[in-house]
C-alpha positions in Angstrom: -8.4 -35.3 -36.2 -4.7 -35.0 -35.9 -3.0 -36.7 -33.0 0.7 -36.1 -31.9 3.0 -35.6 -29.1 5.4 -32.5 -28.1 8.3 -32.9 -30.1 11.8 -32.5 -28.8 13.1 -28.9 -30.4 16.2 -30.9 -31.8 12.9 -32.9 -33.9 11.7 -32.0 -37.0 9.1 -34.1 -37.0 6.7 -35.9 -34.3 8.2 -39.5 -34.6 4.8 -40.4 -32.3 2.5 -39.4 -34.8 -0.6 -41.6 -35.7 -2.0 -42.3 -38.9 -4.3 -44.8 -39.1 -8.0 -45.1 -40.5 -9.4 -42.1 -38.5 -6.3 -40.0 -38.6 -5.1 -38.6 -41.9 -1.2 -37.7 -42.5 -0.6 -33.9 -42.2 -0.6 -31.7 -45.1 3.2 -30.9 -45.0 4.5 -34.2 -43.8 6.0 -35.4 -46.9 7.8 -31.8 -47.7 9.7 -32.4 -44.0 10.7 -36.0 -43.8 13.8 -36.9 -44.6 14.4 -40.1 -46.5 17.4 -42.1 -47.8 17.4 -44.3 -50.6 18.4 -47.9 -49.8 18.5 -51.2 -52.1 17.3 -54.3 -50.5 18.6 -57.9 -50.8 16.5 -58.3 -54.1 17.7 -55.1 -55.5 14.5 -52.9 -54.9 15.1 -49.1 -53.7 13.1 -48.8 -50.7 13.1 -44.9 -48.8 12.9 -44.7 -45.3 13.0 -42.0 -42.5 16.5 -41.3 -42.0 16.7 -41.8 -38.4 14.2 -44.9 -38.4 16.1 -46.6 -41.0 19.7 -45.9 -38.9 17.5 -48.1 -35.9 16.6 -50.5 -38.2 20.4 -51.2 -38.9 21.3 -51.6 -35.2 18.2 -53.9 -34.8 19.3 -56.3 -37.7 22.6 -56.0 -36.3 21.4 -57.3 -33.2 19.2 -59.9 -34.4 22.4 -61.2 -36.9 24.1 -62.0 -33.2 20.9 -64.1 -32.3 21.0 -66.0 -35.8 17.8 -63.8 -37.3 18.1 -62.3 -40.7 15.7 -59.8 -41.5 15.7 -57.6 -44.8 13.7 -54.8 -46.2 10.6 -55.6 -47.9 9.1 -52.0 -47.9 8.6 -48.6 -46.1 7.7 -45.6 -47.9 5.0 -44.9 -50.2 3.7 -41.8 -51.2 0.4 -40.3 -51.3 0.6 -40.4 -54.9 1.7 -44.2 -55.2 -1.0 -44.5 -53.0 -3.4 -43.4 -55.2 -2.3 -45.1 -58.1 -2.4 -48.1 -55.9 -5.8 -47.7 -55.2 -7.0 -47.2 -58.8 -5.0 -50.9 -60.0 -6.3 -52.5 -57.2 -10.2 -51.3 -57.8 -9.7 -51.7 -61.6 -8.4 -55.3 -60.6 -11.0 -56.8 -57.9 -13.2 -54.1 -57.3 -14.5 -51.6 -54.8 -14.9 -53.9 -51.8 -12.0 -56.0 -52.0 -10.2 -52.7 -52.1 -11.6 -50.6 -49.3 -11.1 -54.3 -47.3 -7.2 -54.3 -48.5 -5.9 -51.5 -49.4 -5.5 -48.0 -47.2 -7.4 -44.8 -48.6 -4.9 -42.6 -49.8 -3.5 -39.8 -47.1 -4.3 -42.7 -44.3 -2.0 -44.9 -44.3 1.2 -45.4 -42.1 3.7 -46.4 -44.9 3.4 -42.1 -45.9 5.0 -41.4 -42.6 8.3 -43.6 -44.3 8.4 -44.8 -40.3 7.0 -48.5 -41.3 9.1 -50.2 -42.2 7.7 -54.4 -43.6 10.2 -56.5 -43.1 11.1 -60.2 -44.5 13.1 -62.8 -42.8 15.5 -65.2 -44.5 15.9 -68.7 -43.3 18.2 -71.5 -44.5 18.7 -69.0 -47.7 15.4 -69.0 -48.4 13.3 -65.1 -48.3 10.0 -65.3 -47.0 8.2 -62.7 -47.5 4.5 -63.5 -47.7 2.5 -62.6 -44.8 0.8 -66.1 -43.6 3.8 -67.6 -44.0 5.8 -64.8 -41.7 2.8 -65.7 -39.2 3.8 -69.3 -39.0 7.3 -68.3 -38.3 6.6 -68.0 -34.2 10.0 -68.7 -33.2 11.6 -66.2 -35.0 9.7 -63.7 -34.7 9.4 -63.9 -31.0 13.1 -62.8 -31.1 12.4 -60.0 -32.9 9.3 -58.5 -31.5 11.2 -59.4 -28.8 14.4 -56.6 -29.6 12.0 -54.1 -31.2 11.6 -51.7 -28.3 15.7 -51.4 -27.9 16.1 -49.7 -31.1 12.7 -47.6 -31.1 10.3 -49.8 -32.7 7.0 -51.1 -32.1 5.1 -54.4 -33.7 2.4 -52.4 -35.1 -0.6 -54.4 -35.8 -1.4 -57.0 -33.2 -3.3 -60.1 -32.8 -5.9 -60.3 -31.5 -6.2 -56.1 -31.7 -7.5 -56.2 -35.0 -11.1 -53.9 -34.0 -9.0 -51.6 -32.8 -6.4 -51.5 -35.5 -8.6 -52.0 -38.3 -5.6 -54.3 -39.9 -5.4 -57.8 -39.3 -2.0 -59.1 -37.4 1.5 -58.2 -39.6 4.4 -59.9 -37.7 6.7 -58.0 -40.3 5.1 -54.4 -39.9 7.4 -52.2 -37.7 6.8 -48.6 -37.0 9.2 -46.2 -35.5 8.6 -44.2 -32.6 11.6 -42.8 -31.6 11.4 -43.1 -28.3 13.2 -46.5 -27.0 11.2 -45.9 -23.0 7.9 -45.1 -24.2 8.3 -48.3 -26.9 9.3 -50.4 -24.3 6.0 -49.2 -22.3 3.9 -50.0 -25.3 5.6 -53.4 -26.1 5.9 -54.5 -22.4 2.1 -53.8 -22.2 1.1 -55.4 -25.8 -1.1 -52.3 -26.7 -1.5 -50.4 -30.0 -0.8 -46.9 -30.6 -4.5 -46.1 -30.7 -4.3 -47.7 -27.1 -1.1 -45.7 -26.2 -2.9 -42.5 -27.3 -6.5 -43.2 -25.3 -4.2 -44.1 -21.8 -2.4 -40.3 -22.3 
């Protein structure tokens, strides 16, 4: 099943759209989005959705006033990286570990190049790995804190893990587009899925 909202007819894309574990990414999507090449602070080109990736500038922005650096750890992959993702990591540990880890080509958000992962850098130092991120309460209060201002939502939530299928990211953003109905999703710590079902 396909789930979406009415676009705007300035839109050429449903920024609300849900992919997830149930919800596969339409046919045409990647032939419509628009993405822009960016390098990182380690020098890795990471492509993003044009508009989300504008946001994501005004939200480090803001963050930079509060003493939070955040930097670009990923965003877009394809359907095709996603497959060849899949293949290294079955090859590697197996069938299990993969269908536990990794997301089944055509269903995972990073196609819609509106997640973006993120990566903090404090006292110099990039961390990047996800436990450690977790640890980081402090800082990321302030950011989940800013998200809805600029569009964003914290994806995958503690504690909403049977609904999300993922376990909690701190650093997984997604786009929505919409700053009010972010704001309603933040303010009331649900998930898209949970967004969707109260519609």
């Amino acid at each position: 099943m396909l789930i979406g909202c009415t676009k705007n007819d300035n839109q050429k894309y449903d920024y609300l759209i849900l992919v997830n574990k149930q919800n596969k990414l339409p046919a045409d999507w990647e032939t419509n989005v628009e993405l822009v090449e960016v390098q990182n602070a380690y020098d890795e080109t990471i492509k993003v959705e044009k508009e989300a990736l504008e946001k994501y500038y005004e939200l480090r922005d803001a963050l930079l006033k509060e003493w939070v650096d955040i930097e670009l750890d990923s965003a877009y992959r394809s359907v095709q990286r996603q497959e060849e993702l899949w293949k290294e990591f079955e090859e590697e540990y197996g069938i299990d570990y993969t269908k536990k880890y990794v997301a089944v080509p055509w269903y995972s958000e990073h196609h819609t190049a509106l997640a973006i992962d993120i990566c903090i850098i404090k006292d110099w130092v990039l961390i990047y790995e996800n436990n450690d991120m977790i640890a980081e309460k402090e800082i990321f209060a302030k950011i989940h804190e800013k998200l809805a201002d600029y569009g964003f939502i914290l994806r995958y939530l503690e504690w909403k893990e049977d609904i999300t299928w993922y376990r909690y990211e701190p650093r997984h953003l997604r786009y929505i587009g919409d700053a009010k109905i972010a704001k309603e999703i933040m303010d009331n710590w649900l998930t898209l899925e949970e967004y969707y079902s109260l519609k």
